[in-house]
N, C-alpha and C positions, 0 to 999 in steps of 0.2 A: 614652776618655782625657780629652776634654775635661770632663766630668763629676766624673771624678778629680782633674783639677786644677785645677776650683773648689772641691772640697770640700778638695783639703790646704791653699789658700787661705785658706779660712772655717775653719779649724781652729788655722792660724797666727796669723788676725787673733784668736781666741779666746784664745789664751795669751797676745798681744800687750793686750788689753783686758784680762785677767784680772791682767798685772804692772803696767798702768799704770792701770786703773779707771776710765778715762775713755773718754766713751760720746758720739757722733752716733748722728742718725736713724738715717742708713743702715747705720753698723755693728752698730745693734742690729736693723734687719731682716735682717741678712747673719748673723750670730747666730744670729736664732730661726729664720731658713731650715735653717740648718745642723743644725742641732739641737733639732728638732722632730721626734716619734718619729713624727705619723702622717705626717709627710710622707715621714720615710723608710720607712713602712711602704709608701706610697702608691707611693712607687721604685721597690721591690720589686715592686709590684703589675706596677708597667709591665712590669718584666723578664719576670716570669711570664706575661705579655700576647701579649711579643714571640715569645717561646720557644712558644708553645700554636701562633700562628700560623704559627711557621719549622715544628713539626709537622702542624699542619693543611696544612702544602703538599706534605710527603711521600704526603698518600694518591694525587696524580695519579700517584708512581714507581713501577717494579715493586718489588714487599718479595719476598727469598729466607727460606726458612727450613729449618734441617735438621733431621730425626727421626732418633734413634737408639733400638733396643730389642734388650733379651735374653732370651728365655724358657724355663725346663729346666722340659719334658715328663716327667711321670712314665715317661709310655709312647710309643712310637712309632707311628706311622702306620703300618699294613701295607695293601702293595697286593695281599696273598695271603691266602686264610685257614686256617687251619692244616693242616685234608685237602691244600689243594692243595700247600702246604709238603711234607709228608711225601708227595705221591705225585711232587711233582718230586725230594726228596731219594732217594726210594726209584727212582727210573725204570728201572735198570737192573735190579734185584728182581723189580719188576710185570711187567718185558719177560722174565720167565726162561722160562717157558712156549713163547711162542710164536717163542725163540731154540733152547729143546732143539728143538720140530719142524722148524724150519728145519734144524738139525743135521743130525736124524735122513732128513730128503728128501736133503739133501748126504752124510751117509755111502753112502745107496743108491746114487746115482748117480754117488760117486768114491768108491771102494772104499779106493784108495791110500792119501788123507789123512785114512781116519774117526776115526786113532789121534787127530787132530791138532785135531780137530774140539770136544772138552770145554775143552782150554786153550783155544781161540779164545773159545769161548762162557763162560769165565771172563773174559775178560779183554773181551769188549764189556761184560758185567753189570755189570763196575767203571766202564769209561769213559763207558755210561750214569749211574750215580750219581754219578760225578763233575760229570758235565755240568750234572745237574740240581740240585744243590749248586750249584754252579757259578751257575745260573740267580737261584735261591731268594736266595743271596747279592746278585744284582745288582739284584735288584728290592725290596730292603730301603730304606726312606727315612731311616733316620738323623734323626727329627724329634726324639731327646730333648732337644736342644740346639738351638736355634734364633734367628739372627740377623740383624736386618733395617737395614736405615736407609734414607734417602728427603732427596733436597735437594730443595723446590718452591718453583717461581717461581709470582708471583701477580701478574697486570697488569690492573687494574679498566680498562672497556670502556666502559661505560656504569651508572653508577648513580642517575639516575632527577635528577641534577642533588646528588644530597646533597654531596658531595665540593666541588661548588663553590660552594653558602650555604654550608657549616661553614668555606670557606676566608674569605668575607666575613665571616662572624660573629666570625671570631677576629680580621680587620682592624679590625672595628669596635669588639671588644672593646680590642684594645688603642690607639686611639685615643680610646676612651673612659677607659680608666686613665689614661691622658695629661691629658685635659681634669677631670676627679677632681682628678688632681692640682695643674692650676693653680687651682682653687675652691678647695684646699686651702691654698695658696701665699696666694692672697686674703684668706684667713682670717686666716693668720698676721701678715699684714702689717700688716690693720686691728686685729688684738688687740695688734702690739706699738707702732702709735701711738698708741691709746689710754691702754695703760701707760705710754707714754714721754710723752706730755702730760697727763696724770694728775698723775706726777710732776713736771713742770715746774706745773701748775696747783700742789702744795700747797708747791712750793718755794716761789713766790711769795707764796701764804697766807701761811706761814711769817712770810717775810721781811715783811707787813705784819702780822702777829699782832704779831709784835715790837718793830715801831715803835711798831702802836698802846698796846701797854704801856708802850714809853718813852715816851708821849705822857703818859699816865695816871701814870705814875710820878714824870713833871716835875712833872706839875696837882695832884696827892698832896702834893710838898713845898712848892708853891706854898700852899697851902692850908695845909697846916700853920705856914707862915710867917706867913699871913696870921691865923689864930686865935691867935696867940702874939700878933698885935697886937693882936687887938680889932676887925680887919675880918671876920671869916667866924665863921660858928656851928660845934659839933662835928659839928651834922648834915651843914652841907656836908661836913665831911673823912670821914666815914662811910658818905657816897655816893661820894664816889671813893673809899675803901677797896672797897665792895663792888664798882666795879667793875673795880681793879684785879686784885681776885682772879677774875670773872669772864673779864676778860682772859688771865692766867694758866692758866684752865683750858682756855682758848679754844687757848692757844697748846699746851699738853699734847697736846689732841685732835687738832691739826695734822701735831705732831711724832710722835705715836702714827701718823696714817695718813699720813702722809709714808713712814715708817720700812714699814709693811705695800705700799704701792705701790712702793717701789724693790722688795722682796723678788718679788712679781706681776712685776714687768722681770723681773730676774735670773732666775726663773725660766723666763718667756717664750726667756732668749735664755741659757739653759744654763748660767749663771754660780754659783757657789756662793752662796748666800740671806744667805749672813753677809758676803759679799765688799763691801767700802766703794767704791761708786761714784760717780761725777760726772760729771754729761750735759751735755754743750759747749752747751744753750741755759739754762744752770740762772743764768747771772749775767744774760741780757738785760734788759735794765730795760724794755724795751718787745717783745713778740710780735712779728715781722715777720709782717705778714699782704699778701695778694695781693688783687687783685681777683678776685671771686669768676664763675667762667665758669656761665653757670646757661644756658646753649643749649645744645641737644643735639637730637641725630636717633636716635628711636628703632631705626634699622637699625643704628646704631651698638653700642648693647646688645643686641640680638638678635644679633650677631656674635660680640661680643666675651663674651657671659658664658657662665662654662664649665656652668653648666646649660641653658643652649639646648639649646648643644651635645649636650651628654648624652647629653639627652631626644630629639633630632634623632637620634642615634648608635643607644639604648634602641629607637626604633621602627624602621631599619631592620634591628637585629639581632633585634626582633621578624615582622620580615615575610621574613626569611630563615628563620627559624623558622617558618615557613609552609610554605617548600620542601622542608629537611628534616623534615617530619613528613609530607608529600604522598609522598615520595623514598621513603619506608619502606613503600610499597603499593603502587611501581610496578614494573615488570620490571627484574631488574640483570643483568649481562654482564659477564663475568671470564676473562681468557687464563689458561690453569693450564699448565705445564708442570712434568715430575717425572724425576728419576732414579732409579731404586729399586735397589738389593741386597739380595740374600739369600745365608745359608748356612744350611744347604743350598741349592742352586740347582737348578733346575728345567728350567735350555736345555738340557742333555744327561744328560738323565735325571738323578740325585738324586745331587747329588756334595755334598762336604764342602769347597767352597769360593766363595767371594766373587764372585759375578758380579750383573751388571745391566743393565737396559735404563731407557732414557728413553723419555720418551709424551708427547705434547700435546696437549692440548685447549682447550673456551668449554664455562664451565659459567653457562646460562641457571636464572636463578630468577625466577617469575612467581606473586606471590599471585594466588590464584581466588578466595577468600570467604572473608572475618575478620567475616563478621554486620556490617557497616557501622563496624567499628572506625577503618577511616584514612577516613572520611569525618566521623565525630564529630572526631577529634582534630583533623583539618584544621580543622574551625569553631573547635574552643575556642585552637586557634591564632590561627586570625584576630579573634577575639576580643582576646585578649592585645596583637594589634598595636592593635585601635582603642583598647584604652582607653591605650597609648604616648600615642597621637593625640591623646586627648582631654588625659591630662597637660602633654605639649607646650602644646596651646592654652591651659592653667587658667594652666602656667607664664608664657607669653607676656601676660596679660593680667596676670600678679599682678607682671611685670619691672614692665611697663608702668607701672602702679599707684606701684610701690617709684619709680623715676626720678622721676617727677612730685611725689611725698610728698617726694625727697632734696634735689631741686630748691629746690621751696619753703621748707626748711627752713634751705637754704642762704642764702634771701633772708633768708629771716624773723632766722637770726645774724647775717646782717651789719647789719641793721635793730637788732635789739638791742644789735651794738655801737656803731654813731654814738649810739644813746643813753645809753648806759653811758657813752659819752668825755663826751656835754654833761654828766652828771648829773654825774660824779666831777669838772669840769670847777667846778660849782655848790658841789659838798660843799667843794674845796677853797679857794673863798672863804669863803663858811661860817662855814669853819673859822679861815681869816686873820680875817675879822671877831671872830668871838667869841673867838680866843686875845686879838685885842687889844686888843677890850673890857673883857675880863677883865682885864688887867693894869692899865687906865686905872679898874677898879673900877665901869665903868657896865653889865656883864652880869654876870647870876650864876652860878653855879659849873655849877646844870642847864641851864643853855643850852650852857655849853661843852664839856659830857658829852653833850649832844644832837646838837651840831656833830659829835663827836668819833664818834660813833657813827654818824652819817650819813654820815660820810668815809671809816669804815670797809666800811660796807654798801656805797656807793659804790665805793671798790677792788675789792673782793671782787667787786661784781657785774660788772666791769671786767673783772676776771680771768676770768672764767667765760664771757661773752661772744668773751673773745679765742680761749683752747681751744675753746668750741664751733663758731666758725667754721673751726679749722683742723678739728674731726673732722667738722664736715657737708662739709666739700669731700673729706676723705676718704670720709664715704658716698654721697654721690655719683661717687664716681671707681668704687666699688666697686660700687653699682648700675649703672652703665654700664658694667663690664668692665674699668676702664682702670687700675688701680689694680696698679703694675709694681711 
């Protein structure tokens, strides 16, 4: 929820900037945060992270699962084979024989009932064939139709430890999607003050591209005034002609990458490219700049930057991956319990209806011999973890490396800009001098186009001095991690 409701935040502050066109720092980092596709790719990553690991922790639960099935038998099952069929259906038949001699010893010895004695011996012959009918019938299986189902529980016991690295892998995983995603966040931040002082750097150009042609433009008619007297040659006025137009093109090129760098914003921070914007430091007549903090504790970047991390994250999810590949060649252990049904059913001899029994068991499985298969894959596992190891350390030493180069560079801008302020500081006398020379007629026109050009170089270089010391304190802040 809270995630929620900084993005319908940054979504309102988007339409809110896109009606009014006016742009701070912060809301053009809050911007390209919001609307930056790998960083919302990078989100999603997380989510996908969290959800592997909420699965990874169901393998310690019991899992149910049901079977259903239906099979029609051409033919059935018999528990008889066809002789024995026909001599039980026939049984009273086969017994006739030794039913008339029986008869015939009862007529001798009861004279009375011999009449009575044929009807009897019809009537056992029938209820023998009946019987055995009777029999034949009950020992039929009924298998042409057949139908089974099965609910089973499954409760791992013991599996050799994989169940519990896959559970660390997937924490590690998604704490590593996490830490991705704030190196991603870092990215965005330094690319959109880059952009965003970019554009203040050529706003500023601009703004003295233009004086300095109003500068040249004055010197132009001054000059021209003065060859209508008889003070200046054509070729003075010809020199500042040409540099007036150099001026001009100067100022084109400005306004040309001026116009390409707001569109590089806008884009950064999801705005329409054509959309007219104005950044709340675009009128400062002077940079505010800070004192530049250039002390640090390397444990402080090792902390704080989200590839340490990573790589710190990369190699314990490689050395978990040690266990689970060990786990796949050791003995596992699993509680199984089952309910089964069948029709036919089989507890009271072969009936045509739905019965079942349940069973429980541990079903042990023990590789014997894979030819040295899970001892190869172990090695090239642990393999995989050192060379984690070894990136870690390259990592560590190239931070290292980066903080001490950002450092330095950090001194080395603000050393450039006390110089840039004496020199622009120089140009602008310079410049007071030979405008006023000029006017009293004791300098000539290329002294004042030399002034004028050195005053220029002089700003310009000012300018540029002032932005690079605000983006070396941002790579510095970025090299150290700190960079929010």
């Amino acid at each position: 929820m809270k995630k929620l409701f900084l993005l319908t935040i940054l979504l309102s502050l988007t339409f809110i900037v896109k009606a009014q066109s006016f742009l701070s720092l912060d809301s053009c980092r809050a911007l390209a945060l919001a609307n930056n596709k790998d960083l919302l790719i990078s989100n999603e990553k997380i989510n996908a992270a969290h959800y592997q690991h909420k699965a990874a922790f169901t393998n310690y639960l019991p899992s149910f699962s049901a079977t259903g099935t239906y099979m029609r038998n051409q033919k059935e099952f018999s528990l008889l084979n066809n002789d024995q069929k026909a001599a039980l259906s026939g049984l009273g038949t086969n017994l006739a024989g030794p039913l008339q001699q029986a008869a015939g010893i009862i007529a001798q010895l009861y004279p009375e009932i011999a009449s009575q004695i044929p009807a009897l011996g019809a009537s056992l012959t029938s209820a023998f064939n009946e019987a055995g009918s009777s029999l034949v019938d009950a020992l039929r299986t009924d298998t042409r139709n057949v139908y089974a189902g099965a609910i089973t529980l499954t409760q791992p016991l013991y599996m050799g430890g994989k169940i519990r690295a896959y559970n660390k892998i997937t924490k590690y995983a998604e704490e590593l999607a996490q830490q991705q995603h704030q190196g991603g966040m870092q990215e965005v931040i330094m690319s959109t003050d880059q952009a965003y002082w970019q554009v203040i750097s050529l706003v500023n150009k601009k703004k003295l591209a233009e004086g300095y042609l109003k500068l040249l433009q004055q010197l132009d008619s001054d000059v021209e005034k003065m060859i209508a007297e008889g003070v200046a040659t054509k070729a003075d006025g010809l020199s500042v002609r040409v540099k007036v137009n150099e001026a001009e093109m100067t100022l084109t090129k400005v306004e040309d990458g001026l116009s390409l760098a707001r569109m590089l914003l806008c884009q950064l921070c999801g705005i329409d490219l054509s959309s007219p914007i104005t950044l709340a430091d675009e009128n400062m007549e002077d940079i505010p700049l800070l004192t530049p903090e250039t002390h640090f504790d390397m444990s402080t970047a090792y902390a704080n930057r989200p590839e340490i991390r990573s790589l710190e994250l990369a190699t314990q999810i490689y050395k978990q991956k040690i266990n689970v590949t060990r786990a796949e060649h050791l003995p596992s252990i699993a509680l199984m319990g089952n309910y089964m049904v069948t029709n036919p059913s089989v507890f009271n001899s072969f009936e045509n209806k739905f019965k079942g029994m349940w069973n429980v068991g541990v079903m042990v499985q023990i590789p014997i011999w894979h030819w040295g298969e899970g001892i190869y894959k172990t090695k090239a596992a642990k393999a995989e973890a050192r060379i984690a190891q070894y990136q870690l350390q390259d990592a560590r030493e190239k931070i290292e490396l980066q903080v001490n180069q950002s450092a330095f560079k950090v001194k080395e801008a603000s050393k450039k800009l006390v110089m840039a302020t004496k020199n622009m500081e120089k140009a602008d006398e310079n410049l007071r001098y030979a405008t006023l020379g000029f006017k009293e007629g004791v300098i000539a026109t290329s002294n004042v186009l030399e002034a004028q050009t050195a005053w220029l170089s002089a700003q310009s270089e000012k300018i540029d001095a002032q932005i690079d010391v605000k983006l070396t304190e941002i790579y510095l802040k970025k090299s150290l991690g700190t960079l929010k």
